[in-house]
NUBA-82375 format. One line per field, with one value per residue (C-alpha): residue number from 1; residue in one letter; chain; x, y, z. Coordinates in steps of 0.001 Angstrom, whole numbers, always signed. Example, Ala and Ser with C-alpha at 12.3 -4.5 7.8 and 13.67 -1.06 7.14 Angstrom:
<atoms>
num = [1_2]
residu = [A_S]
chaine = [A_A]
px = [+12300_+13670]
py = [-4500_-1060]
pz = [+7800_+7140]
</atoms>
This chain:
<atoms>
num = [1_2_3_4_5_6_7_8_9_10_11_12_13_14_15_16_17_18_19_20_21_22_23_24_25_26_27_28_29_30_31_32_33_34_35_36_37_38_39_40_41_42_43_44_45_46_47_48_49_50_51_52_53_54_55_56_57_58_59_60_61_62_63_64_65_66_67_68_69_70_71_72_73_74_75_76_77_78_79_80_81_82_83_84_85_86_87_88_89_90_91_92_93_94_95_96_97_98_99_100_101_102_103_104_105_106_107_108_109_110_111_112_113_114_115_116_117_118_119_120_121_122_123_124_125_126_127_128_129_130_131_132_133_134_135_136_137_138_139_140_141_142_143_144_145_146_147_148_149_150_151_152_153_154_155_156_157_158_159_160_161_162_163_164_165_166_167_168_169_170_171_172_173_174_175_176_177_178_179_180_181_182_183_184_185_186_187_188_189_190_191_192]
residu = [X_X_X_X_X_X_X_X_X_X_X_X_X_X_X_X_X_X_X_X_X_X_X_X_X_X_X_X_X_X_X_X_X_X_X_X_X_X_X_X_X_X_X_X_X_X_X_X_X_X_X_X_X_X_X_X_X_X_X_X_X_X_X_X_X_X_X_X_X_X_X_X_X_X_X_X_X_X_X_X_X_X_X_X_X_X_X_X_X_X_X_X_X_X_X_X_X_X_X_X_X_X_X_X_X_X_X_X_X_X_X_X_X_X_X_X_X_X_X_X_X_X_X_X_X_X_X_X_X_X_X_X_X_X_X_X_X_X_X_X_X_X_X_X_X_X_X_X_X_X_X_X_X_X_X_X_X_X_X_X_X_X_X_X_X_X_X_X_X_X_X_X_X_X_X_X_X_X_X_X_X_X_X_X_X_X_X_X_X_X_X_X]
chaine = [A_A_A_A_A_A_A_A_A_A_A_A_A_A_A_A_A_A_A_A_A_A_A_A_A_A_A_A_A_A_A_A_A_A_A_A_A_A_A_A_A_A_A_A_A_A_A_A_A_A_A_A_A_A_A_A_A_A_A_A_A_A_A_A_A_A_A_A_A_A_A_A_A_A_A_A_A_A_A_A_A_A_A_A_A_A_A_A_A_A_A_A_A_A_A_A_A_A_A_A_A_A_A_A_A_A_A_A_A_A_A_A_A_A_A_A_A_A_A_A_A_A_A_A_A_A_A_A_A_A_A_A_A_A_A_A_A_A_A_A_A_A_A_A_A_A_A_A_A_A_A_A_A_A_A_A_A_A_A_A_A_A_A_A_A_A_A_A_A_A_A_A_A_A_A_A_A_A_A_A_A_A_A_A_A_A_A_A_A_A_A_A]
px = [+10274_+10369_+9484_+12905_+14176_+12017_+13354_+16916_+16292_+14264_+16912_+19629_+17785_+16098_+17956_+18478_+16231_+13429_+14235_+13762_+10227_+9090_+10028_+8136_+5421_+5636_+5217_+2555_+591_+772_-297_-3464_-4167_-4013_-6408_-8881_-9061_-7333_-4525_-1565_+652_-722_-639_+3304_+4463_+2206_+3526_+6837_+6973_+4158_+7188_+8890_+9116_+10702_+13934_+13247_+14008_+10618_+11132_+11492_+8295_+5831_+8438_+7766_+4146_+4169_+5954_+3782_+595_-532_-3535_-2777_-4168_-2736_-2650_-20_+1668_+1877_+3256_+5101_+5704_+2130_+2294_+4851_+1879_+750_+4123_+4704_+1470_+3112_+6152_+5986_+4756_+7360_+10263_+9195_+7341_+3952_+587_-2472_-4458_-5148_-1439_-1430_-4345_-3205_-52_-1231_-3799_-1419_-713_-3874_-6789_-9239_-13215_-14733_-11172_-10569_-9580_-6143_-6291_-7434_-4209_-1676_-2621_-2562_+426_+2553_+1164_+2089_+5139_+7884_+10115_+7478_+7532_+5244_+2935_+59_+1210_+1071_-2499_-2801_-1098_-3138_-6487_-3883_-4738_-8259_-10478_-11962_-11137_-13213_-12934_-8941_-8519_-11102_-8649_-5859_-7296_-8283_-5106_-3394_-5808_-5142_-1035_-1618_-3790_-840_+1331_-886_-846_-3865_-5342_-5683_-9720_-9151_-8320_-11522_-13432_-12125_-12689_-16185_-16562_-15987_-17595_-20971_-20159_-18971_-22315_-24164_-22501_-24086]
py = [+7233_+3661_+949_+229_+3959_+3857_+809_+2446_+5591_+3618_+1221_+4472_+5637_+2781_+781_-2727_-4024_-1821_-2222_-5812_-5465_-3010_-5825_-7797_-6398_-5022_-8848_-9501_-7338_-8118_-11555_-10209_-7758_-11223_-12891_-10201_-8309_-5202_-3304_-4865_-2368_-129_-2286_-3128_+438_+1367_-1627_-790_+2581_+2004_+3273_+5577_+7792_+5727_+7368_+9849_+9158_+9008_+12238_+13979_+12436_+15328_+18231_+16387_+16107_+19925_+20930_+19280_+20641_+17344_+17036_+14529_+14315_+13420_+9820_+10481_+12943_+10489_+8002_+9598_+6783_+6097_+9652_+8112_+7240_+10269_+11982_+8788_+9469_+13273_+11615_+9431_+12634_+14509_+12325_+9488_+11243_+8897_+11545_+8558_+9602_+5942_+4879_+7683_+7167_+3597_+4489_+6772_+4547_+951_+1642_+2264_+1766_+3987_+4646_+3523_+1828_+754_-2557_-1396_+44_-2932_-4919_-2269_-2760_-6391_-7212_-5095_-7522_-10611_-9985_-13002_-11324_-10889_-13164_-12712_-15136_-14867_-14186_-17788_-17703_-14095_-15829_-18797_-16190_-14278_-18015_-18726_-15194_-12681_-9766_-8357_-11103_-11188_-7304_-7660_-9903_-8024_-5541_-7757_-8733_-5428_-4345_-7470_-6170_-2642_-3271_-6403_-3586_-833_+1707_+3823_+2628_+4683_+5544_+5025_+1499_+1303_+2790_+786_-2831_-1988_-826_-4449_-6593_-4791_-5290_-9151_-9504_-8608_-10996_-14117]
pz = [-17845_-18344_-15774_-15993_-16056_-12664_-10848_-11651_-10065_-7130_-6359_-6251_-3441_-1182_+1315_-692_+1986_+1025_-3045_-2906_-1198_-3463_-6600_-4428_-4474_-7999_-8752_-6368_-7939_-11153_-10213_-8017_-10797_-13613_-11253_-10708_-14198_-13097_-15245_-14892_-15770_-13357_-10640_-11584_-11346_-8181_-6659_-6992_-6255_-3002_-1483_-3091_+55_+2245_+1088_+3920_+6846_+9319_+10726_+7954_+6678_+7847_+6847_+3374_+3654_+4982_+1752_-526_+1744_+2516_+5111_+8143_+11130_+15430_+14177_+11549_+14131_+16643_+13941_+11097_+9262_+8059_+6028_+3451_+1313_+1131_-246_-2221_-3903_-4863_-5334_-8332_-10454_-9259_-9297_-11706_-14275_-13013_-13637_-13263_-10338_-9915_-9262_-7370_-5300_-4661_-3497_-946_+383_+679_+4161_+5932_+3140_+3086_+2293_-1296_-2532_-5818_-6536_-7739_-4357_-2633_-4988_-3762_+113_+128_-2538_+213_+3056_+1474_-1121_-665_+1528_+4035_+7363_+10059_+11424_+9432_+5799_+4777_+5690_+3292_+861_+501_+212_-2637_-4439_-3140_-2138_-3984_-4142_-984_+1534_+810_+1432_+4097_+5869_+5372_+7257_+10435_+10487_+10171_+13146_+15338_+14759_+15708_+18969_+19914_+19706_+21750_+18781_+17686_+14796_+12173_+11142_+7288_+8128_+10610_+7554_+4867_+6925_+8019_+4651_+3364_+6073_+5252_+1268_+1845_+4133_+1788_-884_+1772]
</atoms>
């Protein structure tokens, strides 16, 4: 299937809302993956099918992952939504034709990161946080890193932001994002 074969078929069966973030960040990541040497056409198709699953609805999310015999844990029960990586990840092979464990692997990591991540990875997470049709308080401030960070310290913020939002908003907080942000602070540390 063709990029464009796969944008079709995505648009067909995303709220237009959700289609025109996934562009979004389709084109934020090619431009993180230009600026940091990574594949571009990899980070293009993860980014726009990051979320592919999001044609469920949320409570359907862990029938899905249950059918595909996807591991999650109380935090995912407690919060279905965060498990749409996971069957997005299953998804693009089985709906778009996508077998590279590394889009794959991206995809299901962009919501809550995860140990050891790849920079496509690290792309994937942080073009969703900042694409243009994002507004929140702080994405200016991401956006301006997009231009001036590496790599680590970029993602690495990402994260503490994405922590600060969950504790404002008294959720738990998932441990693959507690993993992947210590993760980084130790590796940026070390950079000093």
């Amino acid at each position: 299937m063709t990029y464009e074969e796969m944008k079709e078929k995505l648009e067909s069966r995303l709220k237009p809302t959700r289609f025109v973030h996934s562009v979004g960040v389709a084109e934020s990541a090619v431009y993180l993956a230009q600026r940091f040497g990574v594949d571009v056409e990899k980070a293009r198709i993860a980014g726009l099918l990051h979320d592919c699953a999001r044609q469920y609805p949320n409570e359907q999310l862990l029938q899905e992952a249950d059918k595909r015999h996807i591991v999650y844990g109380e935090v995912e029960k407690s919060m279905p939504l965060l498990v749409h990586g996971y069957v997005g990840a299953q998804l693009v092979s089985e709906e778009y034709g996508v077998q590279d464990e590394e889009i794959a692997q991206a995809i299901y990591r962009h919501t809550v990161g995860g140990a050891d991540m790849t920079d496509l990875d690290k792309i994937i997470y942080f073009a969703d946080m900042i694409e243009p049709s994002r507004n929140y308080p702080a994405v200016e401030q991401l956006r301006e890193l997009s231009r001036t960070a590496g790599l680590d310290e970029m993602v690495l913020a990402g994260l503490t932001r994405s922590i600060e939002f969950v504790l404002q908003k008294g959720h738990l907080i998932h441990p693959d994002t507690v993993i992947a942000r210590n993760e980084l602070l130790l590796k940026v540390r070390e950079k000093k």
